[in-house]
Steps between C-alpha positions, in 0.01 A plus 500: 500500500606244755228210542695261728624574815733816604771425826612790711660437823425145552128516466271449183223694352290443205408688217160719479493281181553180639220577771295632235529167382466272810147739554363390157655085557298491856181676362491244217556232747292607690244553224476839666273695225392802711938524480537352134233726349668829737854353374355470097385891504829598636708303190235680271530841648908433525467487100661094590339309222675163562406494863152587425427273263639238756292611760211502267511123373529407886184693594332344221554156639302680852237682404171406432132660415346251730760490807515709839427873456889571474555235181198643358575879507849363402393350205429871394767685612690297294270578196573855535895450562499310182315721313734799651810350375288408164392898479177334407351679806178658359421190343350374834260276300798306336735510820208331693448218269121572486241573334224782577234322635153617335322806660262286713762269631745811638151663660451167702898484623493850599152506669674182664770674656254770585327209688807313679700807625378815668720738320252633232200522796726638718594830251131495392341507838720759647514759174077414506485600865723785447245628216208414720593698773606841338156448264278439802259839490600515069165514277707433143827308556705477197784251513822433230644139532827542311491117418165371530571171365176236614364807678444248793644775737165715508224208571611548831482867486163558361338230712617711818395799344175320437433480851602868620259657735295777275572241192795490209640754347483529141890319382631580169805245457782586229695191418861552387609175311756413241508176238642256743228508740280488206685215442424323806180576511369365127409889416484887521394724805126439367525160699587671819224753429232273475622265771500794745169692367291179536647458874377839571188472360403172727603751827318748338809762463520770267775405292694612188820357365799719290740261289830655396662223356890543508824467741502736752831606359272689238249658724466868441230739721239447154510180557324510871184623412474719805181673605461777743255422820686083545645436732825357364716174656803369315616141532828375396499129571808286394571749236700804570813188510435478106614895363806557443649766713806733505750186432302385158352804367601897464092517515479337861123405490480353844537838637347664205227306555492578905496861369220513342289316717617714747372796280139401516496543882341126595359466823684128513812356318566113570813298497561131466845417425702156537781580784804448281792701371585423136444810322868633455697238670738369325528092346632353809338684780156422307527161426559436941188765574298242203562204636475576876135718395362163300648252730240648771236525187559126395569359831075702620373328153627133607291532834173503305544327191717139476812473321386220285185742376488619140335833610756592705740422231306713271407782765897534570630460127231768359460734787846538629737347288466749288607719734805373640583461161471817379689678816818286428499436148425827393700886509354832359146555373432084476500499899185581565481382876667792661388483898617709776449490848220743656770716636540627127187513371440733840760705372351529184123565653677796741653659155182485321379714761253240695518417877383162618150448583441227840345137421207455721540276777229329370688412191783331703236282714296370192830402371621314751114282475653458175778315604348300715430304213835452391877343659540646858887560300324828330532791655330883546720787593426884564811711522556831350145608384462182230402122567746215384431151472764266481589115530675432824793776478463611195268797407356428162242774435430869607140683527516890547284781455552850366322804495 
């Protein structure tokens, strides 16, 4: 290959090497990291170890856990390129350089970032008003939460039902929950249970609560504890993202899963989903989808909490790091944070057999009280049946509804 310079006819041209290489000198230079980090996945994904590495010990020297939002989410990125190239990719503990905080400390950074960002209200005030709505003349209302996890979704829920016209109906609540959430939580389902039972009781509710504790991955009908004369909603909040589909598994349990809910003829089946596409992209494409998705996440965390404060260090390194980490780091089964954008989870909805079900109006205007509260840089959206919310130009989360 020719790296200098090639002369035909008088005039002189460089090599796609050579400005390959005057790219990579000007972004360094420049201390261009948006271009260094973009630059870093291409020499990793081009199977060019030297030029990776290179690029690697220059980020090093730029990014930083308590910079701007871009050195921050940089500092990750390049925790999951080096554990790529490492193939120490499921490790994620190791590749972050961290230790699990205890079960009480991860609660308080993820009901933090529940707090300073409207994503998680957002989902669970639209899927809520989705469920209120088809429910409104239902005497027993039996809903499945395929990951339950605090069970702070339904407070919400059974307060409005609390105040229906005619009174509540009586809820029966099955929680769907595997260990990690356990995890986070300091315990089993029977936490949730409890939490939620008492809560009812004090708005005088009639209330019973199902645990099935395991992935959603192993759900099978006998685990659903179905009874005839409920009314049955289905709510699949920031969770569907986690099966493994088509790509991973002969078995397919996202629409396995979508099957068999389908088969139990709910009156209501709601969506939350982060607006990305990582799924089945390949290395390359995936790493520029993760780092323009977080750069919007990062960039709507650093509004509310300052860049100097230890909780925001601690939201961003046990809440999303993770994450990031895990969607470039890791191939195969270990990638567990698969998203895809709503246009393919519709697809998958339509070939279950369900047809979309309309958000209430009313849904979309307590919302946007919501935001209200928040940067005037969020934004609400309804296009195509669904509600997005998104950070400037970038969508970051979906809401549907399914029938």
């Amino acid at each position: 290959m020719n790296y200098g310079y090639t002369f035909q006819n008088g005039t002189s041209n460089t090599s796609p090497a050579m400005d390959s290489w005057r790219q990579i000198l000007e972004a360094i230079s420049n201390r261009d990291l948006n271009h260094i980090l973009i630059l870093c996945a291409k020499a990793v994904s081009d199977n060019d170890m030297l030029m990776a590495q290179w690029l690697m010990d220059e980020l090093r020297q730029m990014v930083s856990v308590t910079g701007e939002p871009i050195q921050r989410l940089g500092a990750y990125m390049l925790e999951g390129l080096v554990a790529r190239l490492a193939s120490s990719g499921s490790n994620i503990c190791q590749s972050l350089k961290c230790k699990e905080p205890a079960s009480a400390e991860l609660l308080s950074y993820m009901h933090i970032l529940y707090e300073v960002c409207p994503y998680f209200k957002f989902g669970y005030m639209s899927a809520n008003g989705a469920i209120a709505e088809a429910m409104k003349d239902e005497n027993r209302v039996h809903i499945i939460d395929f990951q339950i996890a605090q069970g702070s979704q339904w407070l919400t829920l059974i307060q409005a039902f609390a105040a229906r016209p005619g009174g509540p109906p009586h809820i029966r609540i099955t929680g769907i929950d595997d260990s990690t959430s356990a995890y986070a939580r300091g315990g089993g389902l029977s936490i949730v249970g409890k939490r939620l039972s008492n809560f009812a009781k004090s708005f005088k509710v009639p209330f019973e609560f199902h645990a099935a504790a395991m992935s959603g991955c192993q759900v099978q009908l006998g685990n659903l504890g179905v009874r005839s004369g409920e009314a049955l909603a289905v709510n699949f909040a920031f969770m569907l993202h986690h099966m493994p589909d088509e790509s991973v598994s002969t078995q397919n349990h996202r629409d396995r899963i979508l099957r068999l809910v389908k088969s139990l003829s709910p009156k209501v089946v709601t969506l939350v989903e982060q607006e990305s596409n990582t799924n089945t992209a390949a290395f390359y494409p995936r790493f520029l989808e993760t780092l323009n998705y977080y750069t919007a996440m990062f960039e709507s965390i650093n509004v509310t909490l300052p860049r100097e404060s230890k909780e925001r260090i601690n939201v961003e390194q046990h809440c999303l790091a993770r994450e990031v980490v895990n969607i470039i780091a890791c191939e195969g089964p270990a990638r567990v944070e698969r998203h895809e954008l709503l246009g393919k989870w519709r697809s998958r909805f339509k070939m279950a057999g369900f047809t979309p079900y309309p958000l209430s109006s009313l849904v979309n205007a307590t919302i946007k009280t919501l935001l209200e509260n928040y940067c005037d840089k969020y934004r609400l959206e309804e296009r195509d049946e669904a509600l997005y919310l998104g950070w400037m130009n970038r969508d970051l989360v979906a809401s549907c509804a399914w029938k």
